[in-house]
C-alpha positions in Angstrom: 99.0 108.2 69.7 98.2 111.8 70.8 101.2 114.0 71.9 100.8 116.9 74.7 102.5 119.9 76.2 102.4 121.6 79.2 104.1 124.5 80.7 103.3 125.7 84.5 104.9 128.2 86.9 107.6 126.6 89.0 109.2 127.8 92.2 111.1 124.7 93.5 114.1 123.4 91.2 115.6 120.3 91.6 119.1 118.7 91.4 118.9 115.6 89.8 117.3 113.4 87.2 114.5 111.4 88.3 112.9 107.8 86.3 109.5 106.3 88.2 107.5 103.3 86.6 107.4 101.5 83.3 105.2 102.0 79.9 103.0 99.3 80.1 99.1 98.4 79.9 97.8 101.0 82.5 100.8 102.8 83.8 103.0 105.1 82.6 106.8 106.2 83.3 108.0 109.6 84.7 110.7 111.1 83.6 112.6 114.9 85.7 115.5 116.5 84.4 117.0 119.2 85.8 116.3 122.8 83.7 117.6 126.2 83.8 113.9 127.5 83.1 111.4 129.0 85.9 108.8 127.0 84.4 108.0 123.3 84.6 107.9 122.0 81.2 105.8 118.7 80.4 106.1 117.0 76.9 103.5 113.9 76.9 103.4 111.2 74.8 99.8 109.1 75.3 98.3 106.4 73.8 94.7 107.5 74.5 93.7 110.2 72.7 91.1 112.9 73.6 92.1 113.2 77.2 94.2 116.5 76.8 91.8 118.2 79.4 92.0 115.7 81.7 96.0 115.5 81.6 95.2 119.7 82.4 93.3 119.3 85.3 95.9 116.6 86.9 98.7 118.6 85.9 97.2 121.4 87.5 96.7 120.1 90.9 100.1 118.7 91.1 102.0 121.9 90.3 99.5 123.3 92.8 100.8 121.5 95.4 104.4 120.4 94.2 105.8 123.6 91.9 108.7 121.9 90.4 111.0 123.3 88.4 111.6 120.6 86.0 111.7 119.4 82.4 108.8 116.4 82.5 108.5 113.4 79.8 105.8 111.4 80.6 105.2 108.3 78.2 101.8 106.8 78.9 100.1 103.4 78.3 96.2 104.2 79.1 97.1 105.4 83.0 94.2 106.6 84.6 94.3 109.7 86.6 95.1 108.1 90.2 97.7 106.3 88.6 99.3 109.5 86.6 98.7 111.6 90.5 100.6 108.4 92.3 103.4 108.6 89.4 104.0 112.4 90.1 104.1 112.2 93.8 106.6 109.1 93.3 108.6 111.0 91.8 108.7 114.0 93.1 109.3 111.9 96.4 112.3 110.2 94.6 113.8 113.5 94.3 114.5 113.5 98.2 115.4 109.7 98.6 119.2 109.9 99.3 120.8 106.6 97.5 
């Protein structure tokens, strides 16, 4: 069990909590809060250790392309990267889904 952090820039806040997928055998769950910070904050907790560069260079083309302002917990089960991308754009996309 490895545990990571991130922090990147942020220009986009959002305005509610967000909860996509499940912990499981190859997936992983997403979890946004709301922060007052002007940083996206990411606290990882993995099961596959060793892939803290990896987790960088996905991180860093989502908040490339999405810069939310957010406080992240991501609890992973062995996702791969697709599936940690698809889990970030789910739930950024949740965060405009009127219910």
């Amino acid at each position: 069990m490895e545990k990571l952090n991130f922090k990147f820039e942020a220009t986009q806040p959002i305005d509610k909590p967000v909860h996509v997928g499940v912990v499981a055998s190859g997936d992983l769950e997403v979890i946004m809060r709301p922060t007052e910070s002007k940083d996206a904050t990411l606290a990882i907790v993995t099961g596959s250790d060793g892939f803290g560069e990896v987790w960088n260079n996905v991180l860093t083309r989502f908040f490339a392309r999405y810069p939310l302002q957010a406080d992240f917990q991501i609890n992973d089960f062995g996702a791969t990267p697709g599936v940690v991308n698809l889990r970030l754009t789910q739930a950024m996309e949740a965060l405009n889904d009127e219910e």
